[in-house]
PQR file of N, CA, C, O and H, with PARSE charges and radii, in Angstrom:
ATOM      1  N   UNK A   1      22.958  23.374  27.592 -0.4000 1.5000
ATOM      2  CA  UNK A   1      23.062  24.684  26.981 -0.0000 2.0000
ATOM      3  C   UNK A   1      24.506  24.872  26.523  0.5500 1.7000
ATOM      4  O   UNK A   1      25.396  24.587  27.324 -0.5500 1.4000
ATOM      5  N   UNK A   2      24.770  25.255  25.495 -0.4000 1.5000
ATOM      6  CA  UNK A   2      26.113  25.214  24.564 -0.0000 2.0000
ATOM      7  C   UNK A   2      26.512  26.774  25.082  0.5500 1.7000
ATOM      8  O   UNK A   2      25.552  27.544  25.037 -0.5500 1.4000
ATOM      9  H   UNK A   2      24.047  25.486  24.845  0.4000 1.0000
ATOM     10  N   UNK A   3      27.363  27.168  25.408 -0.4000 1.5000
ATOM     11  CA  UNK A   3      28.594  28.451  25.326 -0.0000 2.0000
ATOM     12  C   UNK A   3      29.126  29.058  24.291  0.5500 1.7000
ATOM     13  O   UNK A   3      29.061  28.330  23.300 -0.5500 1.4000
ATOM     14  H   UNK A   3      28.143  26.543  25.445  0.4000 1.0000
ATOM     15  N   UNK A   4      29.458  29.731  24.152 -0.4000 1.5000
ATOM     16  CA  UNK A   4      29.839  30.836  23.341 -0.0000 2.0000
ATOM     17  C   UNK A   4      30.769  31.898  23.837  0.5500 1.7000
ATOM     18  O   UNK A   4      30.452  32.197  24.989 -0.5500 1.4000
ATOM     19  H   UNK A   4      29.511  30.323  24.956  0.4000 1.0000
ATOM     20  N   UNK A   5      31.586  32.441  23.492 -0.4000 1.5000
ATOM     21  CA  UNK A   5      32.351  33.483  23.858 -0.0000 2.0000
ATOM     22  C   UNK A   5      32.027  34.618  23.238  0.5500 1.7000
ATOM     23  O   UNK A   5      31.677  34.275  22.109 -0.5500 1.4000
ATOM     24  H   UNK A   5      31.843  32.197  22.557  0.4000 1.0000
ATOM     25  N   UNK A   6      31.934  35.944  23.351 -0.4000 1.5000
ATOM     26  CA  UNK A   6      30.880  37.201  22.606 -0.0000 2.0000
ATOM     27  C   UNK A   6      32.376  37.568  21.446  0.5500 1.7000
ATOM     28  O   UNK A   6      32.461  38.526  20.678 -0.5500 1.4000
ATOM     29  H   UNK A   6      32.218  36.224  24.268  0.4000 1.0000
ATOM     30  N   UNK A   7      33.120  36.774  21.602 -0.4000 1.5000
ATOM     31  CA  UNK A   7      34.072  37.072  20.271 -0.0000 2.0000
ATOM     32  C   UNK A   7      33.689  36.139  19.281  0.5500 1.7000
ATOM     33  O   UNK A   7      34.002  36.562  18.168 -0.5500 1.4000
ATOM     34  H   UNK A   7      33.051  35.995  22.226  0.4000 1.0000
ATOM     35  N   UNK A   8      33.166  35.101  19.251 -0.4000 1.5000
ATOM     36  CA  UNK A   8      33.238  33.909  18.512 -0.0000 2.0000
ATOM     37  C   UNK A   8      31.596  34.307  17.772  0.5500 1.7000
ATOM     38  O   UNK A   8      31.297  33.815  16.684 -0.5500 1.4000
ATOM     39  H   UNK A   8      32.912  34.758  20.155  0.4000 1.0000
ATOM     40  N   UNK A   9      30.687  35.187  18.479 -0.4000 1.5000
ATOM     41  CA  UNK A   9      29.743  35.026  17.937 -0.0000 2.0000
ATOM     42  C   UNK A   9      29.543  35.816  16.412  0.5500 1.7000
ATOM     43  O   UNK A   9      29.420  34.866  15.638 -0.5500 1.4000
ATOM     44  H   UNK A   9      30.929  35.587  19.363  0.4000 1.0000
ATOM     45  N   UNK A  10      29.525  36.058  16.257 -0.4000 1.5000
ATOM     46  CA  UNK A  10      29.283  36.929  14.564 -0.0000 2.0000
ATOM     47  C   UNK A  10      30.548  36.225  13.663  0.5500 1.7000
ATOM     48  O   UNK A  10      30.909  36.915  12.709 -0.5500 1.4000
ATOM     49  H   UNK A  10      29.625  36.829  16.886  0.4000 1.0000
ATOM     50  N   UNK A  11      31.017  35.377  13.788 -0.4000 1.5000
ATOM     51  CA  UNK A  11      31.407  34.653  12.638 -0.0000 2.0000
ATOM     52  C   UNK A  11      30.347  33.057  12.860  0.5500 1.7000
ATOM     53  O   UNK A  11      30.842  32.147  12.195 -0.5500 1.4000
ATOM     54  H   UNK A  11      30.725  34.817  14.563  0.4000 1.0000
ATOM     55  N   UNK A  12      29.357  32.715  13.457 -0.4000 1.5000
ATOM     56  CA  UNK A  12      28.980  32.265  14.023 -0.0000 2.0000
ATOM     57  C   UNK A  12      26.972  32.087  13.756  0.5500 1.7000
ATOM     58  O   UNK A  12      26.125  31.204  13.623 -0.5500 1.4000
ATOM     59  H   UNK A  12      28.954  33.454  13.997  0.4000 1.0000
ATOM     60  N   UNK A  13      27.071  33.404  13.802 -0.4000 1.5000
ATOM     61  CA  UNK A  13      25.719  34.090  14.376 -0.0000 2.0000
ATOM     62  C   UNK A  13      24.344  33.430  13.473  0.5500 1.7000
ATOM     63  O   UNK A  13      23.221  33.201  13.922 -0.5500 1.4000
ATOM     64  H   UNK A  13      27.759  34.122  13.910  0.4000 1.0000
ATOM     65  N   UNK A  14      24.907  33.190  11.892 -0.4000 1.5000
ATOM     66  CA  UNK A  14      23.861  31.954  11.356 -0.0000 2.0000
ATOM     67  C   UNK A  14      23.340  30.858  11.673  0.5500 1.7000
ATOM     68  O   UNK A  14      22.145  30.587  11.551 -0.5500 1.4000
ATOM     69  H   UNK A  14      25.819  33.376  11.527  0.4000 1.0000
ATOM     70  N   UNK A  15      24.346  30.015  12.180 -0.4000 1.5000
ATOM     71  CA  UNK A  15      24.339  28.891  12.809 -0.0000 2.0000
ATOM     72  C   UNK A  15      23.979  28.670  14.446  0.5500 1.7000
ATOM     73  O   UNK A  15      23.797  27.569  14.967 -0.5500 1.4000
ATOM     74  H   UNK A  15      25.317  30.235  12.279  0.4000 1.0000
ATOM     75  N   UNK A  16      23.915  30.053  15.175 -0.4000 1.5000
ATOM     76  CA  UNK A  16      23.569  29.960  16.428 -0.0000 2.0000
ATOM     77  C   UNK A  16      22.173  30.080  16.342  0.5500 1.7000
ATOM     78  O   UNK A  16      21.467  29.313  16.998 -0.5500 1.4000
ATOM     79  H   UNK A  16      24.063  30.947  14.752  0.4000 1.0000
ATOM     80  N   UNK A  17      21.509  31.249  15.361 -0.4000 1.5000
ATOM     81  CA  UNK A  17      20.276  31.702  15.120 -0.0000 2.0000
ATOM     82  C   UNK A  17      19.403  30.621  15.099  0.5500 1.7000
ATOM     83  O   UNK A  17      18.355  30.535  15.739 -0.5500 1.4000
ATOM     84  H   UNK A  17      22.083  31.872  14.829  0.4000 1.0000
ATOM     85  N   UNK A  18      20.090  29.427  13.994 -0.4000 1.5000
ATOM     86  CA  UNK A  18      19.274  28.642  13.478 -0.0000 2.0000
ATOM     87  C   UNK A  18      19.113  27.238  14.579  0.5500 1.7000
ATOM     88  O   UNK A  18      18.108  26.527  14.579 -0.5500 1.4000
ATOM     89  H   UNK A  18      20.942  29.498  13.474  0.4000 1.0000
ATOM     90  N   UNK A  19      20.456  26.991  15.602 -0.4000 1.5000
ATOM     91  CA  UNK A  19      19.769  26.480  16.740 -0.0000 2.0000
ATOM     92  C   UNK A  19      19.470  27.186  17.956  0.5500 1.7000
ATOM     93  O   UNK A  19      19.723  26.702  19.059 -0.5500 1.4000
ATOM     94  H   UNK A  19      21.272  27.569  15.602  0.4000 1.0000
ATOM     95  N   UNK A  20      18.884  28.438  17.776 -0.4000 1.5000
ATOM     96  CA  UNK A  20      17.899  28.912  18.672 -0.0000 2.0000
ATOM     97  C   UNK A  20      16.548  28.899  18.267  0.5500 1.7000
ATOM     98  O   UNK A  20      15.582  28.740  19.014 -0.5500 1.4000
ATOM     99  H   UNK A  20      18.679  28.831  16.880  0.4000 1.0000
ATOM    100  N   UNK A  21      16.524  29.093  16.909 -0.4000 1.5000
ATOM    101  CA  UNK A  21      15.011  28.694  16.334 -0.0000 2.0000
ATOM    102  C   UNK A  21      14.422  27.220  16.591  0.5500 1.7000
ATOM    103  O   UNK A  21      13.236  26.939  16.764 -0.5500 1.4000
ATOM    104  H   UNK A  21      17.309  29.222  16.302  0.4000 1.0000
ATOM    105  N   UNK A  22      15.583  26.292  16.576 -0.4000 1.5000
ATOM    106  CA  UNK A  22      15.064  24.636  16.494 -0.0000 2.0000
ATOM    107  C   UNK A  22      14.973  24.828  18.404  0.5500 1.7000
ATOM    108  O   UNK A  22      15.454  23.772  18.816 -0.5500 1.4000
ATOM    109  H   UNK A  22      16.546  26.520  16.435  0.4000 1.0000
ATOM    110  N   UNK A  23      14.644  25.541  19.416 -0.4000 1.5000
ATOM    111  CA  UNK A  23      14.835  25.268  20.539 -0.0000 2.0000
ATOM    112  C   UNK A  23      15.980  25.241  21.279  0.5500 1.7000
ATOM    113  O   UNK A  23      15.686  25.492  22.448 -0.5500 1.4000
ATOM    114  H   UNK A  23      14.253  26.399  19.082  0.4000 1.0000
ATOM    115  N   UNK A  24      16.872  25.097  21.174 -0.4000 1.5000
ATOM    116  CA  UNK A  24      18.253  25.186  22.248 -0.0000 2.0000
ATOM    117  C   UNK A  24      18.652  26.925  22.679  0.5500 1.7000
ATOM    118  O   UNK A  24      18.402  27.966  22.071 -0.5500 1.4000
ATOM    119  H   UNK A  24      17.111  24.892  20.225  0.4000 1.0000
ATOM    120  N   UNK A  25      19.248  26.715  23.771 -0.4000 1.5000
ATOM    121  CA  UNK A  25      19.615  27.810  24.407 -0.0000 2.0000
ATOM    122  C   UNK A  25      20.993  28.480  24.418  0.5500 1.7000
ATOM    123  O   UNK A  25      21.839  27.822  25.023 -0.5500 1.4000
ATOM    124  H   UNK A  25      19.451  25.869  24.264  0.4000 1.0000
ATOM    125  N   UNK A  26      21.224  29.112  24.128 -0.4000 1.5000
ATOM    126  CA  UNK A  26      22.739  29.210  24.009 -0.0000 2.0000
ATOM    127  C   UNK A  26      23.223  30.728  25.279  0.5500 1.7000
ATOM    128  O   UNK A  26      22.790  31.870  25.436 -0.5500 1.4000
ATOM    129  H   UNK A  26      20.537  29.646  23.636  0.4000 1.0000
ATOM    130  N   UNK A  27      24.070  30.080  25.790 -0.4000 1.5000
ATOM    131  CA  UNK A  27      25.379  31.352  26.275 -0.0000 2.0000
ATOM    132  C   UNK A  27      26.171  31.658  26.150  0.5500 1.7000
ATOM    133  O   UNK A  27      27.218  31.052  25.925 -0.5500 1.4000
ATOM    134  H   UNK A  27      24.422  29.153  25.662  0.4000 1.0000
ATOM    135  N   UNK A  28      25.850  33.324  26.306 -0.4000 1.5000
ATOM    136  CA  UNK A  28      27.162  33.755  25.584 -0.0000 2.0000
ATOM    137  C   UNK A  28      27.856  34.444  26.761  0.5500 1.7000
ATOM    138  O   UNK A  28      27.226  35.091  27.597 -0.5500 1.4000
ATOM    139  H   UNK A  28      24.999  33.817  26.489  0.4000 1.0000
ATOM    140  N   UNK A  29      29.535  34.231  26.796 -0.4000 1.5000
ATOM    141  CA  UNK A  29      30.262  34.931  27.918 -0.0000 2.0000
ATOM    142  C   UNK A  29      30.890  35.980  27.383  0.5500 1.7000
ATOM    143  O   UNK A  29      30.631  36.310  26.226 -0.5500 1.4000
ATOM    144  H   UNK A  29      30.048  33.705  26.117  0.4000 1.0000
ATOM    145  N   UNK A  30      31.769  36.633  28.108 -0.4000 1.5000
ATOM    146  CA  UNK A  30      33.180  37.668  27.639 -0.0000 2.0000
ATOM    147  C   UNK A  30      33.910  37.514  29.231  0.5500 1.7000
ATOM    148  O   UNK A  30      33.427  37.694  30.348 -0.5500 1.4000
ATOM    149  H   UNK A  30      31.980  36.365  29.048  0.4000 1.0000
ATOM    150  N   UNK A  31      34.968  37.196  28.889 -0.4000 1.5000
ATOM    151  CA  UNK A  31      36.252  36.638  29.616 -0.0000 2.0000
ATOM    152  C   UNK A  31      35.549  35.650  30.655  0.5500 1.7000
ATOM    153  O   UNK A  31      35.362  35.871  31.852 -0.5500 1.4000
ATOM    154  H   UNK A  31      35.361  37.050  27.981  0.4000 1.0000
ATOM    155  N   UNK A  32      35.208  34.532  29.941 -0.4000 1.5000
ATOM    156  CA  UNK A  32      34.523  33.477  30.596 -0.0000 2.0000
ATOM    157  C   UNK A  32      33.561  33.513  31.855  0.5500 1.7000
ATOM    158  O   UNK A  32      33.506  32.610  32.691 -0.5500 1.4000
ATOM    159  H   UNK A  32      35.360  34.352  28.969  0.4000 1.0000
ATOM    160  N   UNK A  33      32.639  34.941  31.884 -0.4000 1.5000
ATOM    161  CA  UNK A  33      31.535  35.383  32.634 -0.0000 2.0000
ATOM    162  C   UNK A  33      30.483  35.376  31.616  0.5500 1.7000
ATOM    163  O   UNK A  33      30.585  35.632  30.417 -0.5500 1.4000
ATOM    164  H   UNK A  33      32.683  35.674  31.205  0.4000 1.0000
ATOM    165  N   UNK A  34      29.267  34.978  32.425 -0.4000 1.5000
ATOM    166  CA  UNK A  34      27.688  34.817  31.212 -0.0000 2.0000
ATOM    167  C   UNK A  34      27.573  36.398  30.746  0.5500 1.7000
ATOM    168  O   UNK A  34      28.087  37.387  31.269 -0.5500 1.4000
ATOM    169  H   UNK A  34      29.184  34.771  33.399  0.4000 1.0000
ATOM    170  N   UNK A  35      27.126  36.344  30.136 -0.4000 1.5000
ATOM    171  CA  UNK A  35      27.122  37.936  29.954 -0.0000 2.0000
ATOM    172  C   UNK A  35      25.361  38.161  29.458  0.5500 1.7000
ATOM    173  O   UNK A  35      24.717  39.111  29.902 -0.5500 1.4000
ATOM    174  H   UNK A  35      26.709  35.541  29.712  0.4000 1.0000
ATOM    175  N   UNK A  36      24.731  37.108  28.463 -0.4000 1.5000
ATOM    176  CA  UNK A  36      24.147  37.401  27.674 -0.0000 2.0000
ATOM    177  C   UNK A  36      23.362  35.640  27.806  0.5500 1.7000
ATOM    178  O   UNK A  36      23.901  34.740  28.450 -0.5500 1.4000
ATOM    179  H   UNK A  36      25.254  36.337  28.102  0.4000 1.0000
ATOM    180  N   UNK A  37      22.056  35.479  27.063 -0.4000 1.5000
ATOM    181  CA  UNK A  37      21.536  34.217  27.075 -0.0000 2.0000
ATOM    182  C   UNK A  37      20.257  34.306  25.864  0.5500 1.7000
ATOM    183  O   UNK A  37      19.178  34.861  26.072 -0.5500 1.4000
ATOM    184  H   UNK A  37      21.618  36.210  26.540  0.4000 1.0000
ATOM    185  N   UNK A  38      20.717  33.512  24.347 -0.4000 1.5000
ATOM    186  CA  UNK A  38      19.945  33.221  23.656 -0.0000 2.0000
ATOM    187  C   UNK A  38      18.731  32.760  23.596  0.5500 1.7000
ATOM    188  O   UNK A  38      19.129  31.728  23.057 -0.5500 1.4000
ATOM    189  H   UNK A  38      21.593  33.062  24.178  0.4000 1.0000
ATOM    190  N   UNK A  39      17.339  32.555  23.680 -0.4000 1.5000
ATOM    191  CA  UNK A  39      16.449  31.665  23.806 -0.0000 2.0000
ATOM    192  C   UNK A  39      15.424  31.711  22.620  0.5500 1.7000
ATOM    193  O   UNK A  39      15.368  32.540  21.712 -0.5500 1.4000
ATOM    194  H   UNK A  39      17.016  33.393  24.118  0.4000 1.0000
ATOM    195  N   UNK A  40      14.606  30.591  22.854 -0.4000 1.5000
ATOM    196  CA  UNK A  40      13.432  30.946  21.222 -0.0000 2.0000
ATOM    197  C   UNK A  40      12.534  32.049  21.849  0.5500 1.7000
ATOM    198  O   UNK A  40      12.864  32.556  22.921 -0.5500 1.4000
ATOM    199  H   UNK A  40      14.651  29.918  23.592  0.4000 1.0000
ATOM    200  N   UNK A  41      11.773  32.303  21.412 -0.4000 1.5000
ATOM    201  CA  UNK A  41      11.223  33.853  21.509 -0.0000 2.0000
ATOM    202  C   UNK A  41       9.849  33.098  21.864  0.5500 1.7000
ATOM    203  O   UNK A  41       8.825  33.773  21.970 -0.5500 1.4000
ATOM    204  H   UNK A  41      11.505  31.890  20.541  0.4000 1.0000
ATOM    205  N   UNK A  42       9.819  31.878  22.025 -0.4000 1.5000
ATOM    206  CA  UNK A  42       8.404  31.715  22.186 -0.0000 2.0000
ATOM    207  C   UNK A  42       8.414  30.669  23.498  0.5500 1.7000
ATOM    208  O   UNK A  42       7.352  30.182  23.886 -0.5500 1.4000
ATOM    209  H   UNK A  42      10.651  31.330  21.939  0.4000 1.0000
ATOM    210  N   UNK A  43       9.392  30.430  24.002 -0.4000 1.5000
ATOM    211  CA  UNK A  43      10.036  29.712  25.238 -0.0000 2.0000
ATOM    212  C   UNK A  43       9.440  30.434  26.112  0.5500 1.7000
ATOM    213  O   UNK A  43       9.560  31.652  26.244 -0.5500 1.4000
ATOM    214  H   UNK A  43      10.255  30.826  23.687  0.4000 1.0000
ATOM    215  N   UNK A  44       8.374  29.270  27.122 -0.4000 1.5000
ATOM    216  CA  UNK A  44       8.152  30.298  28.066 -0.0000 2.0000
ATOM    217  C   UNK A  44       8.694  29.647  29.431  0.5500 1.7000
ATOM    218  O   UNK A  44       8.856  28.434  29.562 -0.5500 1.4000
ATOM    219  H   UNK A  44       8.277  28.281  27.015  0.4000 1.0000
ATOM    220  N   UNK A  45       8.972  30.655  30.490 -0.4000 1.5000
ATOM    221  CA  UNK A  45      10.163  30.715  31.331 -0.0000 2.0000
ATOM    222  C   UNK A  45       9.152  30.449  32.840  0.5500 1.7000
ATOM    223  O   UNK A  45       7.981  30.804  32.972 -0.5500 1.4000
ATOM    224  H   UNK A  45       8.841  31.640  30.383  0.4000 1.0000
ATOM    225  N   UNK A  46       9.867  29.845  33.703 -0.4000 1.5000
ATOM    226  CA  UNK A  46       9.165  29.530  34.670 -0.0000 2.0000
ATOM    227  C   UNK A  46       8.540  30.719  35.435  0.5500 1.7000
ATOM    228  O   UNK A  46       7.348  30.680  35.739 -0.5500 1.4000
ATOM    229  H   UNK A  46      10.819  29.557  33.596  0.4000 1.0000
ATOM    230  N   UNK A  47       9.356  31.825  35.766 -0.4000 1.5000
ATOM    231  CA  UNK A  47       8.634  32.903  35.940 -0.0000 2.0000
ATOM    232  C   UNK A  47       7.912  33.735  35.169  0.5500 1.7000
ATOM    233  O   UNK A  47       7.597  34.895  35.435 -0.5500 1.4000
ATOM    234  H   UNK A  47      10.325  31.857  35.518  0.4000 1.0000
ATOM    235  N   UNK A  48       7.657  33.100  34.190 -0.4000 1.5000
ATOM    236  CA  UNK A  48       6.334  33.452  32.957 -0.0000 2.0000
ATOM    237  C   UNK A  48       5.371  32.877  33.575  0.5500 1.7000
ATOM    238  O   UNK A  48       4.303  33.335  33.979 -0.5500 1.4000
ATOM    239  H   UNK A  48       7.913  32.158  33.974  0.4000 1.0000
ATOM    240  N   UNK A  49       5.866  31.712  33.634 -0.4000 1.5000
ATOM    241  CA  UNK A  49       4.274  30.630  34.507 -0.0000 2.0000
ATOM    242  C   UNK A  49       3.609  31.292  35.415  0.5500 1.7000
ATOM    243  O   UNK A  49       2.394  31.488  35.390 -0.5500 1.4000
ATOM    244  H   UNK A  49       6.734  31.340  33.306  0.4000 1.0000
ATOM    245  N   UNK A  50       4.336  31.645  36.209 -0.4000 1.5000
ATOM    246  CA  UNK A  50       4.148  31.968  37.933 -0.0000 2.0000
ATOM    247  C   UNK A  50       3.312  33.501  37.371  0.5500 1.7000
ATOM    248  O   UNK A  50       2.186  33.823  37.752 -0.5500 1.4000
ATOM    249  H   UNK A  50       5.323  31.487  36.229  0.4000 1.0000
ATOM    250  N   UNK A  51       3.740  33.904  36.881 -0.4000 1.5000
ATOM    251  CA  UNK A  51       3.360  35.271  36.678 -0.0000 2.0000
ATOM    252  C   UNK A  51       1.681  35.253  36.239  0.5500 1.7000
ATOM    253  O   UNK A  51       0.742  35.863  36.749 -0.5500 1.4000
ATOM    254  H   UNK A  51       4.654  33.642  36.572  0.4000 1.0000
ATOM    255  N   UNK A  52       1.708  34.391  35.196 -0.4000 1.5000
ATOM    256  CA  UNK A  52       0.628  33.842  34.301 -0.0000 2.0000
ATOM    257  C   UNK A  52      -0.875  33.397  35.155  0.5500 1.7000
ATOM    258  O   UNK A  52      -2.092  33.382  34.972 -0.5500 1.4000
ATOM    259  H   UNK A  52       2.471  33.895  34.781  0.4000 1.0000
ATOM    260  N   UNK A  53       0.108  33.075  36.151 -0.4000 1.5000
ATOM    261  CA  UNK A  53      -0.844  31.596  37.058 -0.0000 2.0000
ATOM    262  C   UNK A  53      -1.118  32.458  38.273  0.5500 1.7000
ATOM    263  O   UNK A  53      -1.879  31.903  39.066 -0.5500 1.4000
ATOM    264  H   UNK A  53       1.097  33.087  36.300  0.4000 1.0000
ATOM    265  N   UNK A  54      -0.676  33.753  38.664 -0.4000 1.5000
ATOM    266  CA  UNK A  54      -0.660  34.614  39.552 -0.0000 2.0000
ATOM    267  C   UNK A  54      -2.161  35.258  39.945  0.5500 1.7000
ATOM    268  O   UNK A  54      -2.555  36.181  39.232 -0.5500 1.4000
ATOM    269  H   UNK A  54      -0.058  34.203  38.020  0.4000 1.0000
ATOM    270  N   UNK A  55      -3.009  34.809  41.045 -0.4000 1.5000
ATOM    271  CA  UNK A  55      -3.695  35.259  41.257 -0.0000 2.0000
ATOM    272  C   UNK A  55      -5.175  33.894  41.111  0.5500 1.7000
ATOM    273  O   UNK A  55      -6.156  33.608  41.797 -0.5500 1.4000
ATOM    274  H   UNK A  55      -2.689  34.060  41.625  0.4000 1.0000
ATOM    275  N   UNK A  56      -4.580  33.402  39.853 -0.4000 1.5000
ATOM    276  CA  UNK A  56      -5.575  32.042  39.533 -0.0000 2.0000
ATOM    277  C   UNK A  56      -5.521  31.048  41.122  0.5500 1.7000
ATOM    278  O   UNK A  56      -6.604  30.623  41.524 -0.5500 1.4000
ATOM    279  H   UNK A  56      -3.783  33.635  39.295  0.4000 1.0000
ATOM    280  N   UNK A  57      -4.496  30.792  41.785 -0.4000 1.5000
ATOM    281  CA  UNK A  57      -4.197  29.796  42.898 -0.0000 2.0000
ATOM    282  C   UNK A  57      -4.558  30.273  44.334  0.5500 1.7000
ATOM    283  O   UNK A  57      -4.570  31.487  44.536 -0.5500 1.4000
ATOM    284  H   UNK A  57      -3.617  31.138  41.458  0.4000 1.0000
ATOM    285  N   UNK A  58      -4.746  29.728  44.978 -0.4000 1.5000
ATOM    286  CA  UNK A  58      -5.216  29.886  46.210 -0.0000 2.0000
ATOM    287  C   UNK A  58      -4.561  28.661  47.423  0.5500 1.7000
ATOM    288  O   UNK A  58      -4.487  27.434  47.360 -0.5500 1.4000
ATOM    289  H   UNK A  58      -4.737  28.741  44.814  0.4000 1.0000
ATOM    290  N   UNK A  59      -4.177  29.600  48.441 -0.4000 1.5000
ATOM    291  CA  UNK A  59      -3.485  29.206  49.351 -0.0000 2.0000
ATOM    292  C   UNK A  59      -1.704  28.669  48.621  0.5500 1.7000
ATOM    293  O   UNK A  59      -0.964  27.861  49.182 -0.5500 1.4000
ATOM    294  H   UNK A  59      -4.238  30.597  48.493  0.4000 1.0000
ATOM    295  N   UNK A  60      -1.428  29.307  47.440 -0.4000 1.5000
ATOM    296  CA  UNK A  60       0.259  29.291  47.320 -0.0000 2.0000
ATOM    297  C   UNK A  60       0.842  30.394  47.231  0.5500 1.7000
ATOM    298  O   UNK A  60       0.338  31.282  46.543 -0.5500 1.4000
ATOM    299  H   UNK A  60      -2.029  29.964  46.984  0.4000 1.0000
ATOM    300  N   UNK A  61       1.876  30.563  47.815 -0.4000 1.5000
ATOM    301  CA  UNK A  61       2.855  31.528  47.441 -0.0000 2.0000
ATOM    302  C   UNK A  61       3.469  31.975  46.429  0.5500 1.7000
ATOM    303  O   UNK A  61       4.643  31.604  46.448 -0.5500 1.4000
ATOM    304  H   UNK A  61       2.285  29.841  48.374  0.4000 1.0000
ATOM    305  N   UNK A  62       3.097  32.890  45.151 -0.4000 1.5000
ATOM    306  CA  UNK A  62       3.423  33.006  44.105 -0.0000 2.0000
ATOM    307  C   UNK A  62       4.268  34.354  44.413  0.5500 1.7000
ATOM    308  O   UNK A  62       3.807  35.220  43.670 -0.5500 1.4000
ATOM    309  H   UNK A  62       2.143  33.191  45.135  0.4000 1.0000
ATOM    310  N   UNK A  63       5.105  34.780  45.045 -0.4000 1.5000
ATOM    311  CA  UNK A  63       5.744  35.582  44.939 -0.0000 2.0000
ATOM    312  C   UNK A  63       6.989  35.769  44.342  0.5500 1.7000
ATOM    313  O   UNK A  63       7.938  35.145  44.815 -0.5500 1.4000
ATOM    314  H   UNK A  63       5.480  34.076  45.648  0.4000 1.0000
ATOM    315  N   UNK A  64       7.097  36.231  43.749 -0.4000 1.5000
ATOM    316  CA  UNK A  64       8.786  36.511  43.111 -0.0000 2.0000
ATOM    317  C   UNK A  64       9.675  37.353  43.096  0.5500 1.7000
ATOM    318  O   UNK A  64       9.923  37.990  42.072 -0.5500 1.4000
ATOM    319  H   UNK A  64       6.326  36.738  43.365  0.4000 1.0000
ATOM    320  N   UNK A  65      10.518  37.571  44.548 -0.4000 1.5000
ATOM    321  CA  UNK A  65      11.235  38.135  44.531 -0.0000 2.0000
ATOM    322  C   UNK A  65      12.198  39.105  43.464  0.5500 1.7000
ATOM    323  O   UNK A  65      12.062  40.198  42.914 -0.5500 1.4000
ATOM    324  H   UNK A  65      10.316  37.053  45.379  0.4000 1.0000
ATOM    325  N   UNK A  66      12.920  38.365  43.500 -0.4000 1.5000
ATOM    326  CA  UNK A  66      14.010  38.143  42.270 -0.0000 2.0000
ATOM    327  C   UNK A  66      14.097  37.224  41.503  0.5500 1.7000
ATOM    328  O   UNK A  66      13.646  36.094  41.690 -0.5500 1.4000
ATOM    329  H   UNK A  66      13.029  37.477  43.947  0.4000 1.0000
ATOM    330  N   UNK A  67      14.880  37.738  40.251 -0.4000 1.5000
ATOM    331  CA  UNK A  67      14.745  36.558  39.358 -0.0000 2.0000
ATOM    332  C   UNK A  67      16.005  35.757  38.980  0.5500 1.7000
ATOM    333  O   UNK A  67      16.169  34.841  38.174 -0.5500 1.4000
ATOM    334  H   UNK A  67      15.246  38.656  40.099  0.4000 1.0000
ATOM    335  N   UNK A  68      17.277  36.723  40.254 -0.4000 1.5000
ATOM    336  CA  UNK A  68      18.451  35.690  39.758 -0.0000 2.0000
ATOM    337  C   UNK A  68      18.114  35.100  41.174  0.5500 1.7000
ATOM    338  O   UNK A  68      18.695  34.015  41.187 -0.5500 1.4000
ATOM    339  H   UNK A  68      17.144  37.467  40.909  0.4000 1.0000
ATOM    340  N   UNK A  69      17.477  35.267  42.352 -0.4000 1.5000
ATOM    341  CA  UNK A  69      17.540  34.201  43.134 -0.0000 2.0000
ATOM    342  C   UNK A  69      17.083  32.911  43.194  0.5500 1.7000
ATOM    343  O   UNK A  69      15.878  32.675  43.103 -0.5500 1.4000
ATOM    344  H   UNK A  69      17.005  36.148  42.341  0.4000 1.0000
ATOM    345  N   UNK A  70      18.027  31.914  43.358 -0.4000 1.5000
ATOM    346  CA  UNK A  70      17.665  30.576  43.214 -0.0000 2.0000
ATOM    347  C   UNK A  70      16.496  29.582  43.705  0.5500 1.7000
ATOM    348  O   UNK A  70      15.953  28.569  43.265 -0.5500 1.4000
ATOM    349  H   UNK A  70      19.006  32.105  43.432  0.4000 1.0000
ATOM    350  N   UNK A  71      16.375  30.527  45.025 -0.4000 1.5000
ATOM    351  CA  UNK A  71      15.060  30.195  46.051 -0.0000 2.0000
ATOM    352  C   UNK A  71      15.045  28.828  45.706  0.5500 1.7000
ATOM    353  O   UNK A  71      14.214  28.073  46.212 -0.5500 1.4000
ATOM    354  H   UNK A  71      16.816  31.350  45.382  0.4000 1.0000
TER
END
């Protein structure tokens, strides 16, 4: 996943667009903290799965706490 600084982006923002459309992920910081996270709009996210698959499974633990915990 490529970085970005939230100053750098809008001189930028064509060329980020267009590799978020081809799939890649991009982050963006401000004073070198994540701040923000690009993705394709059709990317689906592991707690999409879980969510998805929630209720279909038997005998697993599909619970999801949180979603910044690493578990």
């Amino acid at each position: 996943m490529q970085t970005y600084s939230a100053e750098s982006i809008p001189s930028q923002w064509p060329a980020l667009l267009d590799r978020v459309i081809h799939g890649e992920e991009i982050m963006i910081t401000e004073q070198e903290k994540p701040i923000a996270r690009l993705i394709p709009a059709h990317q689906e996210t592991y707690l999409d799965r879980i969510r998805a698959l929630r209720g279909t499974l038997r005998g697993i633990n599909t619970d999801v706490e949180n979603e910044d915990d690493p578990a």
